[in-house]
C-alpha positions in Angstrom: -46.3 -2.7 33.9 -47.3 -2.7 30.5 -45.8 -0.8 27.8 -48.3 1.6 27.2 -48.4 2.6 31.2 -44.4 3.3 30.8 -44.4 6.1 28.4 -44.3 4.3 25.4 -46.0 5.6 21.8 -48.9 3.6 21.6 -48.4 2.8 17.9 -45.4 0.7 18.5 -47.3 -2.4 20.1 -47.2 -5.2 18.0 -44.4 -4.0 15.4 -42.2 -6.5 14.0 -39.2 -5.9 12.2 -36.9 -8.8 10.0 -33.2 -7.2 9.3 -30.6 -8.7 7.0 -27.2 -7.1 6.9 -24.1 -8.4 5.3 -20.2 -9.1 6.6 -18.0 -6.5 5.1 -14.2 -6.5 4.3 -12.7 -3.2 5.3 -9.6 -1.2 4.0 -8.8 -3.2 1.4 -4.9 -2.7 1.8 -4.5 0.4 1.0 -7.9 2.0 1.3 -7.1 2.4 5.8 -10.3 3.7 7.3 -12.2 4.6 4.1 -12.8 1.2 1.7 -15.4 -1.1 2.6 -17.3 -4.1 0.6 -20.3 -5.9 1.4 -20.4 -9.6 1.2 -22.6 -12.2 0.7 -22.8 -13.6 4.0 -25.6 -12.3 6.3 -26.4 -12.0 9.6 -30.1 -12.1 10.6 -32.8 -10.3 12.9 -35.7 -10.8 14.1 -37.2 -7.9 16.5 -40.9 -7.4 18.0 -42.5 -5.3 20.8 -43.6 -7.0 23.6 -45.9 -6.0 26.7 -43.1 -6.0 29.5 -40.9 -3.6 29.7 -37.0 -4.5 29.3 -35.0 -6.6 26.3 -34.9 -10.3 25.8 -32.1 -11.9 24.0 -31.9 -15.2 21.9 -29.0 -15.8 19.7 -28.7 -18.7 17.5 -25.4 -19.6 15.4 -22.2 -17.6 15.6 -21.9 -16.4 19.3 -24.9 -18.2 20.9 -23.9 -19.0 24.5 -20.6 -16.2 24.5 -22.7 -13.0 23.6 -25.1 -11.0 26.0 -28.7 -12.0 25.9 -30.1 -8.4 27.9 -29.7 -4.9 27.1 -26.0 -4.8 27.1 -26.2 -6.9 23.5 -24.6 -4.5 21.0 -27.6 -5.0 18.7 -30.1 -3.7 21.7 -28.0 -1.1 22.4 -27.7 0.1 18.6 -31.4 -0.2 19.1 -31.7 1.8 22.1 -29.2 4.6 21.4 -31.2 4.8 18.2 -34.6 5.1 20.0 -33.0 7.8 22.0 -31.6 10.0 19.7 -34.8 10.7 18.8 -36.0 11.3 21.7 -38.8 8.0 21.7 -39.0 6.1 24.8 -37.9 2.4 24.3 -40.5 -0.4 24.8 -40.4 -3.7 25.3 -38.5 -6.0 22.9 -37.8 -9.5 22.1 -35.1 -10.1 20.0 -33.7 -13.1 17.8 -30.9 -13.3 16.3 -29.9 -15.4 13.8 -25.6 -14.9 13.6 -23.7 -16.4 10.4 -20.7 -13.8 10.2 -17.6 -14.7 12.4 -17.0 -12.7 15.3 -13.3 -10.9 15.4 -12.2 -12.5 12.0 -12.2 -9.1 10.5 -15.3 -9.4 8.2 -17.2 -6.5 10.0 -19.5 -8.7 12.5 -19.4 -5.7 15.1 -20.6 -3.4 12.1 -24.0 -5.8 11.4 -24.7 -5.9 15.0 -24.8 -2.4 15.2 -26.3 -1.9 11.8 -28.8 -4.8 12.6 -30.0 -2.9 16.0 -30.1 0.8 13.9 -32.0 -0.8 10.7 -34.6 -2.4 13.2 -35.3 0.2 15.2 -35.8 2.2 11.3 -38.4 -0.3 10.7 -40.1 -0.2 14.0 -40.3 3.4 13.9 -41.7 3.3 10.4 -44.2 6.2 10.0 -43.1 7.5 13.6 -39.7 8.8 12.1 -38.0 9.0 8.7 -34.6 8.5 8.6 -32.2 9.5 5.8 -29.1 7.4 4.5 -27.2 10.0 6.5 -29.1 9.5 9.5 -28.7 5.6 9.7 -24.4 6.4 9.0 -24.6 8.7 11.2 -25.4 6.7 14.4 -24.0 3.4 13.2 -21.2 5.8 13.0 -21.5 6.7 16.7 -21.0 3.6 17.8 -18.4 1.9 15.6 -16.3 4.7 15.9 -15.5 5.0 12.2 -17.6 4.5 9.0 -15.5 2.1 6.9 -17.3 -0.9 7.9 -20.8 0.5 8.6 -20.9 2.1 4.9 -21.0 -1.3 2.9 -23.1 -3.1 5.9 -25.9 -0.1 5.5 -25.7 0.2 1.8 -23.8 -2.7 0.3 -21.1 -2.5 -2.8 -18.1 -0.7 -2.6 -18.3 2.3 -0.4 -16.3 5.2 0.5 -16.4 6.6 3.3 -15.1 9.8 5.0 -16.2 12.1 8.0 -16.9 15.9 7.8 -17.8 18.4 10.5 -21.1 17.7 9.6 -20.6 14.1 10.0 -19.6 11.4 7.8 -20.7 11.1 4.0 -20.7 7.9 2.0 -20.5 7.3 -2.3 -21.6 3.7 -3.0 -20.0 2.2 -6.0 -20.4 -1.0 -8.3 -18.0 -3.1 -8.4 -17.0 -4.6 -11.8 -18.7 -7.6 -12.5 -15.1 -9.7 -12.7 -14.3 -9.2 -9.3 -14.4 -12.3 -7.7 -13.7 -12.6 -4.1 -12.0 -15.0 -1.7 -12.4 -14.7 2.5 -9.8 -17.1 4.2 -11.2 -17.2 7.8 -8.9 -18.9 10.5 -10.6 -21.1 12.8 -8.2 -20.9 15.9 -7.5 -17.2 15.9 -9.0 -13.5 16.3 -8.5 -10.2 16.0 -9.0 -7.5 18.6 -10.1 -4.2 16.6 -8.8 -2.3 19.2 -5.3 -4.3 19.7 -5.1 -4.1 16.0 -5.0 -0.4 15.9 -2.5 0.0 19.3 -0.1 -1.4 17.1 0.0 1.4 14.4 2.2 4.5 15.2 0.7 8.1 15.2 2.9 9.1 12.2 4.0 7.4 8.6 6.7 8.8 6.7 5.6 11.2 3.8 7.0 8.9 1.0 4.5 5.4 2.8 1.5 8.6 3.3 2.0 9.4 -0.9 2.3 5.4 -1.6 -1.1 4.6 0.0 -3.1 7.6 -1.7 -1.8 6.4 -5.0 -2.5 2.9 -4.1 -6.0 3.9 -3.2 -6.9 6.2 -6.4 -5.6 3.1 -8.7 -7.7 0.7 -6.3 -10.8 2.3 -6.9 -10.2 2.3 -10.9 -9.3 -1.4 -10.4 -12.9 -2.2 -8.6 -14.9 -0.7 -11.1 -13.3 -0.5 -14.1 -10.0 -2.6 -14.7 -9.4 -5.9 -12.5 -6.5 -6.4 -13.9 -4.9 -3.7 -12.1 -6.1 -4.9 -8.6 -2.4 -6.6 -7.4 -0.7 -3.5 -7.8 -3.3 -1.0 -6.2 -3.3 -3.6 -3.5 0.0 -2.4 -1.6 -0.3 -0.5 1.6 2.5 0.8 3.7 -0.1 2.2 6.4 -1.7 -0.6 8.3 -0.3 -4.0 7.6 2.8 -4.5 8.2 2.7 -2.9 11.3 0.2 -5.2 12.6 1.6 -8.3 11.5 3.4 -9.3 14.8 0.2 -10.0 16.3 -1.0 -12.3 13.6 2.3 -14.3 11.6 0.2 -16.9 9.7 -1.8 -14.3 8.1 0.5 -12.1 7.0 2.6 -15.2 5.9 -0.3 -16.2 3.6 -0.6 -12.7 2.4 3.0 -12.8 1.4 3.0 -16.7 0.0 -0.2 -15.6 -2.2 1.5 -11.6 -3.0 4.6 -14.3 -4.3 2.3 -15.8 -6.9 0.4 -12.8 -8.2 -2.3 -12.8 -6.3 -3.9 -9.6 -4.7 -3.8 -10.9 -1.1 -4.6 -8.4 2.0 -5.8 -8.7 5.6 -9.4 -8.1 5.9 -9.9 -5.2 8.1 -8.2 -6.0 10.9 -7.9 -9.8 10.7 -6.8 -12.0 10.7 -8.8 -13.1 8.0 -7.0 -12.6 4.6 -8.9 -11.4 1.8 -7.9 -12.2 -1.7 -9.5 -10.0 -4.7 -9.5 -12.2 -8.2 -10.1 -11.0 -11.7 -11.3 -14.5 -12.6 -13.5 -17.1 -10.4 -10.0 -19.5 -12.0 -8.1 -17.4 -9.5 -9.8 -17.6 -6.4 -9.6 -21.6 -6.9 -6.2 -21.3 -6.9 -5.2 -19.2 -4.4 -7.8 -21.7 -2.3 -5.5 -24.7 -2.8 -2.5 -22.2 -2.7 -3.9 -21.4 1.4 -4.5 -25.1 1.7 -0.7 -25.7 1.0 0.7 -23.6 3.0 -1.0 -23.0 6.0 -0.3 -24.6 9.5 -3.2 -24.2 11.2 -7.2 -24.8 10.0 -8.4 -22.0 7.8 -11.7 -21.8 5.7 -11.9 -20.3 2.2 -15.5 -19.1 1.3 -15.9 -17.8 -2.6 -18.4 -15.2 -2.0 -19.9 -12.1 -4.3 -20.2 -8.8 -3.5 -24.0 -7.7 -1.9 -25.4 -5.4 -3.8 -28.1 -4.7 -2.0 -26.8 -3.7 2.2 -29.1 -3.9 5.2 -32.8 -4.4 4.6 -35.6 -4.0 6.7 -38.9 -5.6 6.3 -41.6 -4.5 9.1 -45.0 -5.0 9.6 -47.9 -5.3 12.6 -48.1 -8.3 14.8 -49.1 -9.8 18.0 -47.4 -8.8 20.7 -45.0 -10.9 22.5 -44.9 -11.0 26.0 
């Protein structure tokens, strides 16, 4: 049954679209739910329409041989929920995926999936729909369940993100150029998103609620405007300590580095610790400072901020069967 025979718009056959999305780092300590920043570490995606109906998977790098390879891939289903918001039958696709970011380190890699599947089905609908900013947050949205990690991943920088009935907004900020970051990624451990947020009660005290909004005002200055500031609008009372039963060595890190000055935090929900410098100086140090202390193998990557989010490159080609 060929694609055309199945429903599908005609001017899909042969499209083609290359995605590039970057990890993220969400929350930022005290930013719970709303701060996001891109990174410079991508994950990559190749997608074309093929003749036979259905989805075919190949993943190569992080996750090849654990994740799905069909339609039950998070990246095919961002694609198809995408497809069927608008109301477009789905056609036949071959995907390949190309996976750098760690899976359940905290460094957003369910975010890119889903923003991978949403940004290539953009592209292969180019001409066929438009889709705003809004749009795209809007459905990556859907299926992350909140925005703070699909903000950066869509639009890179430092994002804010918050929900209204109309559904959720985004600003995109640039982040000072002395920011200079530091992801310490744990090679023997992860981090269930979901376990991560059973562990938080349903209520904070007032005085921890006032500490974190203050926290994240002075965070935002510290980002764009004074680094100097960023170990003090670091703190959080909401999130961390309350998870940091389920992962000791990270938040034993986070309080060896807070010790020496540094502005050490868990990156999203971990157990990856993220560590924001005013200096590229710093983030050597607090390297070796890891390196010291830790008891099991951890990496430390020195990486940027992306600028530039998810992009989609599309164009005709020959169908792949």
């Amino acid at each position: 049954m060929s694609a055309a025979s199945a429903g599908v718009d005609p001017r899909l056959a042969g499209r083609t679209a290359l995605v590039k999305v970057p990890a993220t780092t969400a929350n930022l300590g005290p930013g719970f739910d709303t701060l996001g920043l891109a990174l410079s570490v991508y994950d990559e995606l190749e997608v074309s329409v093929r003749d036979e109906p259905g989805i075919v998977v190949e993943v190569n790098g992080v996750g090849a041989g654990e994740v799905p390879t069909d339609e039950t891939n998070l990246v095919a289903r961002s694609i198809a929920h995408t497809f069927a918001h608008h109301g477009i039958a789905l056609p036949g696709l071959r995907l390949v995926a190309h996976n750098v970011i760690p899976h359940g380190r905290g460094m957003g890699s369910s975010a890119a999936a889903i923003v991978s599947g949403i940004m290539a089905a953009r592209g292969l609908l180019e001409g066929i729909v438009e889709m705003t900013p809004d749009d795209l947050l809007a459905r990556a949205t859907e299926l992350e369940g909140h925005p703070d990690n699909v903000a950066p991943a869509l639009f890179g920088g430092l994002t804010i993100a918050w929900v209204t009935p109309d559904g959720p907004r985004h600003k995109r900020l640039t982040v000072h150029r002395g920011v200079s970051l530091l992801v310490a990624v744990p090679q023997t451990s992860t981090m269930s998103t979901a376990l991560a947020r059973s562990l938080q009660p349903e209520s904070v005290p007032h005085q921890d609620a006032i500490f974190n909004v203050s926290r994240s005002a002075l965070l935002i200055a510290a980002l764009i405007q004074s680094p100097e500031l960023l170990f003090a609008a670091t703190e959080d009372k909401l999130h961390q300590n309350y998870r940091a039963s389920a992962m000791p060595e990270t938040s034993a890190l986070i309080t060896v580095l807070r010790e020496h000055g540094f502005a050490a935090v868990v990156s999203g929900a971990g157990p990856s610790v993220l560590v924001l410098c005013s200096d590229p100086a710093q983030r050597l140090e607090a390297a070796a400072l890891i390196e010291q202390h830790a008891t099991t193998p951890w990496v430390s990557h020195m990486l940027a901020v992306d600028f530039k989010g998810a992009t989609v490159n599309s164009h005709p080609a020959e169908a792949v069967a």
